[in-house]
N, C-alpha and C positions, 0 to 999 in steps of 0.2 A: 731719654727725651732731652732738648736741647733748651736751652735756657730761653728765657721771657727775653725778650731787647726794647731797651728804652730807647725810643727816638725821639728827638728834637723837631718841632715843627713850629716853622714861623708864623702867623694871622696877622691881619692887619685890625690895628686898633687905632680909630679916629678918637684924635685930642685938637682939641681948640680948632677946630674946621682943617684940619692936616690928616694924612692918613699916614701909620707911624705902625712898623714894624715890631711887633710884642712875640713875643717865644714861650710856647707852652711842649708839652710830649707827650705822647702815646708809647701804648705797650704794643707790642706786637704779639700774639701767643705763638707757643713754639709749636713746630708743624708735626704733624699724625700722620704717622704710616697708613697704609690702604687696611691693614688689619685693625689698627685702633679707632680708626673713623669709626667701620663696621659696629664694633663692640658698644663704643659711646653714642652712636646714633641710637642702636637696640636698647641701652642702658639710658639715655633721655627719653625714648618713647617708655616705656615701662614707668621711670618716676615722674613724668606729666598723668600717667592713669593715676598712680595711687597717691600720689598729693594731690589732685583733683584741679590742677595748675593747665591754662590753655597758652600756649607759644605764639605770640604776633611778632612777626620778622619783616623790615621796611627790605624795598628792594634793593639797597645797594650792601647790603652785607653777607657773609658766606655763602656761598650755594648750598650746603649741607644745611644750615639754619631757616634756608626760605624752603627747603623741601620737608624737611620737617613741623615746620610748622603748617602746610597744606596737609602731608600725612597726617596729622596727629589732633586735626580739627581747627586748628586755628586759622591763621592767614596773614597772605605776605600783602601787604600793598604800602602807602604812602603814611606818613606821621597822622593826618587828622583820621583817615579811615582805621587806622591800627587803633586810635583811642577808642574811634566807635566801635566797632566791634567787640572790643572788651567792653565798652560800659555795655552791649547789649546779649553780652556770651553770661550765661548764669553760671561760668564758675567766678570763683571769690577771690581769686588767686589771677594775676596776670603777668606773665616774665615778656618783656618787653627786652627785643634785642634789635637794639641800634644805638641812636644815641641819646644823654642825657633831657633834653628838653621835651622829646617825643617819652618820653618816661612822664613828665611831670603832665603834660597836656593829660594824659592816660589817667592820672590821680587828678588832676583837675573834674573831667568830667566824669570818675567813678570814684567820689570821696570815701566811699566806704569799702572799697575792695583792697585787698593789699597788693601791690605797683610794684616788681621784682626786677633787675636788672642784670644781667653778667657779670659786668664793671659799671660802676658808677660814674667814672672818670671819662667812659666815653663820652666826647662833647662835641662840641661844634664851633669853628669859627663865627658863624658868624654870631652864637651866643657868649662867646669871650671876648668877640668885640664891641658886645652893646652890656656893658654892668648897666643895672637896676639902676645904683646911685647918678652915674654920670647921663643915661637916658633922662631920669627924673628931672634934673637939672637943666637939660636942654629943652624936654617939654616946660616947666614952666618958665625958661626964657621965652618962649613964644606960647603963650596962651591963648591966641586969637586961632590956632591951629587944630584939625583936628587929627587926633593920631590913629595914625594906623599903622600894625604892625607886621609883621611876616612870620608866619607857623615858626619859624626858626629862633625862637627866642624863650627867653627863660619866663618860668609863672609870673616870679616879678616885675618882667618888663609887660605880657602880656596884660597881667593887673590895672599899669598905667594906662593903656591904651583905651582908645574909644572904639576902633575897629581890630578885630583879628582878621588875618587875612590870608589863601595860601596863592601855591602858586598859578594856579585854575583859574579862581576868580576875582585874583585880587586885579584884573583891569575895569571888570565889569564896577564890583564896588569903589573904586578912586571916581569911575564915568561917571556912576551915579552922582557921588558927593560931589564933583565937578557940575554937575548941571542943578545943583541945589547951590551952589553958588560957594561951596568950605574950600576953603585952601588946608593942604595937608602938609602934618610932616611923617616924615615914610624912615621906615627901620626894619631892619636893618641893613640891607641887602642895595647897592649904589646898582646895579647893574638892573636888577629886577624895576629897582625905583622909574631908572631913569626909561629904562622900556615903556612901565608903562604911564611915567608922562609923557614919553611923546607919541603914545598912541592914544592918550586921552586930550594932551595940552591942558592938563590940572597943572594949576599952580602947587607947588611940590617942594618942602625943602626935604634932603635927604640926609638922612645919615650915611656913611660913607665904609661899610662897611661890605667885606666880600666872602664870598665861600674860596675856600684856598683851593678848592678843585675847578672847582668852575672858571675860577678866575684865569687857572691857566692855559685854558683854551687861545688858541692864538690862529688869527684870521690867516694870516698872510699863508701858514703853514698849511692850511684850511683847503685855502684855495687852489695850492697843489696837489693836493691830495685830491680834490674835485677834479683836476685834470686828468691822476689816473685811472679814476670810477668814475668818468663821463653819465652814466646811466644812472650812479648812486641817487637816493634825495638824503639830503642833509636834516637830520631832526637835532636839535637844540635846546637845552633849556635855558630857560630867561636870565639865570645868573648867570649865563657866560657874558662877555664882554660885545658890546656895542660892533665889533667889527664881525665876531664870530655870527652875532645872530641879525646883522646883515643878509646874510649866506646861507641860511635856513631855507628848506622847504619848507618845513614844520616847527612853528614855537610851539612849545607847550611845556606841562606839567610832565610827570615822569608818568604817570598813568596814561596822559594825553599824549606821548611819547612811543608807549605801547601798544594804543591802541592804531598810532597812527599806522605806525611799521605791520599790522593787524591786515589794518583794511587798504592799504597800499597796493595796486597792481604793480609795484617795483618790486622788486627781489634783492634790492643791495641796499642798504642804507649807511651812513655814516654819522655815530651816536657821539656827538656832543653833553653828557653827562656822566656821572660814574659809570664806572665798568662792573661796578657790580647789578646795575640793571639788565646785564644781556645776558643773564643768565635765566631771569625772565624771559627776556624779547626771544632767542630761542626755542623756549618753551610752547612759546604762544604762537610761532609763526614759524611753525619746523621747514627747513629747508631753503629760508632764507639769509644771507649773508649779511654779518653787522659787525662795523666796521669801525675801529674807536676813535676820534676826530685825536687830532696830536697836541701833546700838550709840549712836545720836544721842539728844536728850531733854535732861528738866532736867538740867543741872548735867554733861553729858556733854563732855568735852572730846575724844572720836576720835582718841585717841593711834594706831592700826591702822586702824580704818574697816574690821573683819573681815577683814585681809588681814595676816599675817605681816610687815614689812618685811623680816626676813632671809631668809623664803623667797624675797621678790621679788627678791634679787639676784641669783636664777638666771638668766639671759639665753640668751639666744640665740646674742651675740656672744659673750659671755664663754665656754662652752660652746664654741663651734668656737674661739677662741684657746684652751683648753687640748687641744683634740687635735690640732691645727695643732702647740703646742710641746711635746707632753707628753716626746717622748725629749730634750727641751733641760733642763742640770743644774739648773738657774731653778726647772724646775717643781717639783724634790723641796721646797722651801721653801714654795713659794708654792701651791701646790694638794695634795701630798700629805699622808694622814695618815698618821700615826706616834702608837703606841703603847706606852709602853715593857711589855717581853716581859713580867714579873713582873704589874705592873699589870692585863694582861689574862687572865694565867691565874687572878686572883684574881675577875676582874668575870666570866670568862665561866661560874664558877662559881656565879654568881649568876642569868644566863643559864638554862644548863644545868637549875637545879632547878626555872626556873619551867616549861620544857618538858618535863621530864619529869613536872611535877606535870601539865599541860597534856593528855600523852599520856595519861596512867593515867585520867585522867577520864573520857577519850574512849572508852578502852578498856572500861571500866564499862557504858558506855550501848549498851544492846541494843534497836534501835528496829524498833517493831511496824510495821503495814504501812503504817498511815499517817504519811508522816516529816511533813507539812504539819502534823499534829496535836500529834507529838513533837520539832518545832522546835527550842523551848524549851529541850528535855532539851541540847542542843549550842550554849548563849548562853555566851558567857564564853571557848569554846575559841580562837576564832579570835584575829586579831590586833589591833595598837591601833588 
């Protein structure tokens, strides 16, 4: 088998109102013949039965990891739906395969289950680029503000916040706090931010941070590509850049994303977010064409090439080596998360109000006979 490779990945980290290129690295796992897939898939299904452990996989990492985890009882969807499920699945045990912060929400709202990982180290830009301490700091320069943050952040940044927020609803709640009269300040995500102040006009200061995939979506290339799938519609997520999601059919969330290419009477789409969601969107909508928006072009350097590297170091192997050792004391260090107890009763109240605000909306809406017609009235609820 071929050696692990360490890559180098740039993020952007906002210092003193600047955004300033910071260098972090992913592992890559080394690749599996079609016969050891086989074996490790048989061999993960097997010790998810007898450690009594259920597999939640987000949609943009492995094919093999999201199909397994539907096999094997669990489920693949987005960071706030993967926690629920585990706080509402009655095993005790939950291995979470994606990235770090979607680990910690998981232990946020199930304090007493044990929260398992592949790697720990899988992370997030735009969690490396908002630390705890220097958030801290910027909220209490501005305490007339109130915070809201984005599912993409770490327990401790969630803790400081007043809002949790994803990528679904978070227009609805800024609209709200907007017509109660709060000015916000918005974290982490500049692109998501600035969407949706100008589809609410809230007063918004933003933090200035971006997802390194999303971000390299590029309009211009976009729009050629529009030229040779004349027919395609364009679905986008919010973190892409202000020209890209100009150019949308569809903004939305990655479930909202799915569901759109779903219920679409098109047959071609072109997917502005990770590539590791069309392994889903095929699934869901067989025999339809999906097509990955370019991240290549002038001046493009493809730090991602639309694929997350720290989603990628969800493996196969690596995944059966933690349930192979997971009763070994090795693994509390090396794959479990841990959140300290204060910390999450402060985040999960951050949590908490965006679901509840979530529910009351839902509860509001009285849908006439035609729901295909009154869709719409229910955008926003679901998850990121």
């Amino acid at each position: 088998m071929q050696a692990i490779e360490i890559k180098p990945v740039e993020y952007e980290h906002p210092q003193d109102g600047a955004s300033c290129v910071a260098h972090a690295w992913a592992r890559t796992p080394a690749p599996t013949t079609a016969e050891q897939r086989v074996e490790l898939k048989e061999r993960i299904k097997r010790l998810l039965k007898e450690k009594q452990a259920v597999l939640v996989s987000h949609y943009y990492v492995d094919a093999d990891l999201q199909d397994l985890a539907e096999e094997t009882g669990g489920c693949v969807s987005d960071s706030l739906e993967m926690a629920r499920f585990g706080r509402d699945h009655p095993a005790k045990t939950l291995i979470v395969a994606g990235v770090r912060f979607m680990g910690e929400t998981a232990k946020i709202l199930s304090p007493e289950k044990r929260i398992l990982m592949p790697d720990l180290d899988a992370t997030c830009s735009l969690d490396l680029g908002c630390p705890a301490d220097e958030f801290t700091a910027y909220c209490d320069a501005h305490p007339d503000r109130t915070v809201v943050v984005y599912a993409n952040t770490s327990a401790a940044v969630k803790a400081r916040a007043d809002w949790m927020v994803t990528s679904s609803i978070g227009l609805d709640i800024v609209k709200h706090l907007h017509e109660q009269g709060k000015k916000i300040l918005w974290a982490p995500d500049k692109h998501l931010g600035s969407y949706i102040q100008k589809q609410t006009g809230a007063d918004m200061l933003l933090w200035q941070g971006s997802c390194l995939v999303h971000d390299e979506f590029k309009g211009v290339e976009l729009e050629l590509l529009k030229a040779q799938y004349p027919e395609a519609k364009i679905l986008v997520h919010p973190e892409s850049p202000a020209n890209v999601v100009a150019l949308a059919d569809v903004v939305g969330s990655t479930t909202q994303i799915i569901n759109a290419a779903v219920e679409s009477d098109c047959d071609t789409f072109i997917v502005a977010t990770d590539n590791g969601i069309l392994h889903k969107m095929r699934a869901a909508a067989p025999g339809k064409r999906f097509i990955e928006a370019p991240t290549a072009g002038n001046s493009a350097t493809c730090k991602s090439c639309a694929h997350c590297p720290w989603m990628a170091m969800n493996g196969l192997q690596n995944l059966a080596d933690l349930l192979e050792n997971m009763d070994q004391p090795e693994v509390s260090a090396a794959n479990e998360i841990f959140v300290d107890a204060e910390i999450g009763k402060q985040a999960v109240t951050s949590i908490t109000r965006m679901l509840d605000f979530a529910a009351a909306k839902k509860a509001k809406v009285q849908p006439g006979p035609d729901l295909a017609q009154e869709a719409k009235l229910f955008s926003g609820i679901g998850p990121a």
